[in-house]
C-alpha positions in Angstrom: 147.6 86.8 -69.3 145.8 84.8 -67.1 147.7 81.5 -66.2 145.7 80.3 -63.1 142.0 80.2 -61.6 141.3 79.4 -58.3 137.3 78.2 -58.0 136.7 79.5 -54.3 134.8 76.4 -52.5 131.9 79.0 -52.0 131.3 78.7 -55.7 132.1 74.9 -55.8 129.0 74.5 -53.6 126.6 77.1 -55.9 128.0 74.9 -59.0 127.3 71.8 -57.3 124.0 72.8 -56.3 122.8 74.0 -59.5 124.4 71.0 -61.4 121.9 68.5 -58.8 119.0 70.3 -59.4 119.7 70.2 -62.9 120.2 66.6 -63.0 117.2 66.0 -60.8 115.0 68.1 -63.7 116.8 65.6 -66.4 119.5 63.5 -66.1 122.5 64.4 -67.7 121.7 68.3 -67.6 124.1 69.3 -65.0 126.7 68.0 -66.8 125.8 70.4 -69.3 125.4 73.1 -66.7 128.9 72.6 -65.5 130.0 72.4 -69.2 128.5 75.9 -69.9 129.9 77.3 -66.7 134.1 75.8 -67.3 133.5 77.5 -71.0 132.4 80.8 -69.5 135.1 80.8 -67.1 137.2 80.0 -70.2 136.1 83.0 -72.0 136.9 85.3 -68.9 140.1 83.5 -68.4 141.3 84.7 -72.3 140.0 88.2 -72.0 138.8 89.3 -68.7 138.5 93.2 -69.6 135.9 92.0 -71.8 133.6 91.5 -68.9 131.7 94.1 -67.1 133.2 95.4 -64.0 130.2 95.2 -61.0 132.2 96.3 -58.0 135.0 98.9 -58.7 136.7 99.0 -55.6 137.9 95.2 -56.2 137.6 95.2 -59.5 134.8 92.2 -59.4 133.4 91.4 -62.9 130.6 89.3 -64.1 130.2 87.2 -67.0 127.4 85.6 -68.1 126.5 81.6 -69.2 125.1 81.4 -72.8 122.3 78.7 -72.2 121.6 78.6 -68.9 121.1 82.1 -66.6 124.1 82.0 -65.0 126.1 85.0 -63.6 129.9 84.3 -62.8 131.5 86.7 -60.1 135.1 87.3 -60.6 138.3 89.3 -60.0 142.0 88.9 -61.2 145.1 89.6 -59.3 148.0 89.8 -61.2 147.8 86.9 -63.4 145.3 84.8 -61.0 141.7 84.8 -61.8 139.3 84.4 -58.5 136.0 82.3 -59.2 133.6 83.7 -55.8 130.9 83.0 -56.6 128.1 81.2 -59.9 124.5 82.7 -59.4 121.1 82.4 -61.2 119.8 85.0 -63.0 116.8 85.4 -60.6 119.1 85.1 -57.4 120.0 89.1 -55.9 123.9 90.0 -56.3 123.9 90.7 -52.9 124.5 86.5 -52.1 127.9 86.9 -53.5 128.9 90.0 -51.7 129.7 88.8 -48.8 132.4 86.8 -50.2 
């Protein structure tokens, strides 16, 4: 069971980014961006084996925001879930990589 997540402050800026553009499109709708994200996170937090893996080697998985196109990069250690990184759907994986 996952009892902890640690949001790495690599993916606190992509979040925060995302939620002001959002809000610059319409007010109030990165609030509703950050909502969708905490809920996916949520999902991976119950069940991460659900998710696919992307990377074996660290066992990074992904999982994906249901109404905005956002892809969540994530590992576990033992019962420690790792946020690295939040990414559009049209940004390349290889942003997150590096992290």
């Amino acid at each position: 069971m996952i009892r902890r997540v640690i949001v790495r402050p690599l993916a606190m800026e992509d979040i925060a980014a995302a939620a002001t553009w959002y809000d610059e499109q319409s007010p109030g709708l990165g609030a509703e961006l950050t909502d969708e994200i905490i809920s996916a996170i949520r999902r991976a937090q119950e069940n991460p084996n659900l998710f696919r893996v992307v990377r074996h080697r660290d066992g990074m998985r992904r999982v994906l925001t249901g109404r905005f196109p956002y892809r969540i990069f994530f590992s576990i250690i033992q019962d420690t879930m790792y946020v690295h990184a939040v990414l559009h759907g049209a940004q390349h994986d290889g942003r997150w990589r590096g992290r």
